[in-house]
C-alpha positions in Angstrom: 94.0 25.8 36.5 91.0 24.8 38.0 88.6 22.0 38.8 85.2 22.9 37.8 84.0 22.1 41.7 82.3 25.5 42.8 83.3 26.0 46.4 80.5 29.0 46.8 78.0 31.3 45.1 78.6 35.1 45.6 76.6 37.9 45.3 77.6 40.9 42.6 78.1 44.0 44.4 78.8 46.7 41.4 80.0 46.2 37.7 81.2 49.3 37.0 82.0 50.1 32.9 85.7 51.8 32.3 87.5 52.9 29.8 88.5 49.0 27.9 86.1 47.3 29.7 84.9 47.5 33.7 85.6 46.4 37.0 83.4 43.4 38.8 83.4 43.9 42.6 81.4 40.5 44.5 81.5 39.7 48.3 82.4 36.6 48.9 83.0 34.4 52.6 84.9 31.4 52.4 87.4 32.7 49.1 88.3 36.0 50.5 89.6 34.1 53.7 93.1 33.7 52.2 92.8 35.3 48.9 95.4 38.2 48.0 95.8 40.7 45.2 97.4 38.9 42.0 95.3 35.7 43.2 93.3 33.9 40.5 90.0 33.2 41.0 87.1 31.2 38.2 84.1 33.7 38.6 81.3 31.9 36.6 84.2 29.6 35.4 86.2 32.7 33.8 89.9 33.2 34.7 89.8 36.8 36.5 93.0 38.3 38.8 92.2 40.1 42.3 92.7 43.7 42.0 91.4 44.7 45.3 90.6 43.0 49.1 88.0 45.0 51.0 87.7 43.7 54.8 84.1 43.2 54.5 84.9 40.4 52.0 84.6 42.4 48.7 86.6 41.0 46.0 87.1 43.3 42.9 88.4 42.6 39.5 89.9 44.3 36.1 87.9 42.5 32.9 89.1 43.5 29.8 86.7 44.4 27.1 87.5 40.7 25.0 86.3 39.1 28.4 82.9 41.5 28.6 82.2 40.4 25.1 83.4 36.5 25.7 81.5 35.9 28.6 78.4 36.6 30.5 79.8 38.9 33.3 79.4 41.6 31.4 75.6 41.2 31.6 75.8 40.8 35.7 73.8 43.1 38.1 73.5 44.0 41.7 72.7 40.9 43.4 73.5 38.7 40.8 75.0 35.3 42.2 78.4 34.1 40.6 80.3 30.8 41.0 83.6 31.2 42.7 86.4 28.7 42.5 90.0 29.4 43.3 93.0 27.9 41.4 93.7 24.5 42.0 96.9 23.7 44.4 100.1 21.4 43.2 98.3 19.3 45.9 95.1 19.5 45.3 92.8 16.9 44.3 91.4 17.5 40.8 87.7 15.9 41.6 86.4 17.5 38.1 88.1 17.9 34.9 91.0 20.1 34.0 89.0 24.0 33.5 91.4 26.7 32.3 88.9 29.4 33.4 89.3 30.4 29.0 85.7 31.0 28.1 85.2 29.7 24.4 81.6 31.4 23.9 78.3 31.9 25.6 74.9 30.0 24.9 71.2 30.4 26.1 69.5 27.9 28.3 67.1 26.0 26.3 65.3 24.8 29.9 65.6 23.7 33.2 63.2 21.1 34.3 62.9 18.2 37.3 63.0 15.0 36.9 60.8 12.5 37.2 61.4 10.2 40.3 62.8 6.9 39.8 61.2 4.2 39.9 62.2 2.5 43.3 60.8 -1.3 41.5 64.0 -0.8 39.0 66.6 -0.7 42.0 66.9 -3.9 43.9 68.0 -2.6 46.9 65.1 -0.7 49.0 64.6 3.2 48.0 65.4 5.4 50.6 63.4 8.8 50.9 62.8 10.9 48.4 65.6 14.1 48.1 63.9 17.5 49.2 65.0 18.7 45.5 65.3 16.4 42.5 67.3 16.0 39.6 67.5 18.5 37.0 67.6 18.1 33.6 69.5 21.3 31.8 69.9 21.7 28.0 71.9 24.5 26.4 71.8 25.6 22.9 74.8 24.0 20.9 77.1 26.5 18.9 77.5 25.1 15.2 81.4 26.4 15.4 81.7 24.1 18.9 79.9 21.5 18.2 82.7 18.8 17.8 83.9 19.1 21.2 80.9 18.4 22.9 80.7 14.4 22.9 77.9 11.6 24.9 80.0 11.4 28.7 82.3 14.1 27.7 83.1 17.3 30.1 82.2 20.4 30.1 82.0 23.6 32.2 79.1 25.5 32.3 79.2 29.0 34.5 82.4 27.1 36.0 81.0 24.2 36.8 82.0 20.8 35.8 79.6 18.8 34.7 79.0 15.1 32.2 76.8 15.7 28.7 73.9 13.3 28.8 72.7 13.8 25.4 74.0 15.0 22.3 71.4 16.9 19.5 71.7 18.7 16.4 71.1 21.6 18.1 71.8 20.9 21.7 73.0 19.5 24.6 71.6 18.1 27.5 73.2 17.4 30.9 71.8 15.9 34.4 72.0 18.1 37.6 72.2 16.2 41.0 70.8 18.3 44.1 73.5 19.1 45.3 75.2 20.6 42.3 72.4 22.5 41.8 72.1 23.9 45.5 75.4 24.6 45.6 75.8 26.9 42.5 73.7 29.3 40.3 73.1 27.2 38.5 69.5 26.5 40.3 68.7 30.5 39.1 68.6 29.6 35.3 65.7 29.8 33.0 65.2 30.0 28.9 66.8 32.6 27.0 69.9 33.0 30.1 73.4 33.4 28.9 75.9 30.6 30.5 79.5 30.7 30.0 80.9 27.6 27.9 84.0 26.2 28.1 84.7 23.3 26.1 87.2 20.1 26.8 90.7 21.0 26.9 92.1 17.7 25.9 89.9 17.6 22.9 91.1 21.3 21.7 94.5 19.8 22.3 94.1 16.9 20.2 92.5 18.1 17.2 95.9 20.8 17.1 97.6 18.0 17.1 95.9 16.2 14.4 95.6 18.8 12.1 98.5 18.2 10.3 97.6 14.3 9.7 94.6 15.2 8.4 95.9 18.0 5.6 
């Protein structure tokens, strides 16, 4: 289980294809301090085991072909950034929402664009300076087949990140990016036409099992 809070970006070292799909090798700092073989680890927010420790900080993993065809690592290079997260402890303090590190699909980015300044004249108390980068504003293509679970406030985890929908369209879906969220993961790399990983609430996949039933 994890949180959806990135704790750093990692560069891709090789992503090499074999026979039922490849192995993903990244060097990571601060998640290969403690991190053993049989750990799991979110890698763009999808579930993946450590096969392999390298003292340099390398971290390598199996992927199975249904997770090259499910997700977006299978479209990584060579210096690609990924998100790392590692499973979430019995104490740990769940600051996001409950991520399974399941990818349900991909989607394109749509765009990526700042936001215009507030207006310091709305805010009553005195507006301090201006942050060195502003908000972003990030819409993703919607899937037709997801589209239920994706709701106005609702969670979701893009590239492994947790993050609150701001808008809902017909055919998208738009959510705000504070600084630091986007300094702090990939998330600042993205542009129109990129692949992110999806994965959609939990608790709302849950419920409508549980519903089903009812509703036949």
């Amino acid at each position: 289980m994890f949180t959806g809070l990135v704790e750093e970006t990692a560069p891709v070292v090789d992503l090499q294809p074999v026979a039922g799909g490849a192995v993903l090798s990244v060097r990571a700092s601060l998640v290969a301090e403690d991190a053993r073989p049989g750990d799991s680890i979110a890698v763009n927010g999808c579930c993946l085991t450590v096969t392999r420790i390298e003292e340099d900080g390398r971290l390598s993993f199996d992927l199975l072909a249904e997770t090259v065809a499910r997700t977006n690592l299978g479209a990584l290079r060579p210096g690609s950034e990924v998100n790392l997260e590692r499973a979430l402890p019995a104490n740990g303090r769940l600051g996001g929402h409950f991520v399974q590190g399941h990818i349900d699909c991909t989607s394109q980015v749509v765009s990526l664009e700042p936001l215009a300044p507030a207006d310091p004249e709305a805010f009553s108390a005195p507006a301090g300076p201006a942050p060195a980068v502003p908000d972003h504003r990030l819409e993703i293509a919607l899937p037709p087949e997801f589209a239920r679970y994706v709701v106005f406030k609702g969670s979701i985890a893009v590239n492994g990140v947790s993050l609150t929908v701001a808008e809902v369209h017909e055919r998208s879906f738009v959510l705000w990016i504070i600084p630091h969220t986007l300094a702090a993961t990939n998330l600042q790399g993205l542009k129109a036409g990129d692949p992110v990983n999806l994965e959609f609430d939990l608790l709302a996949k849950y419920m409508e099992r549980l519903l089903q039933p009812r509703a036949s």
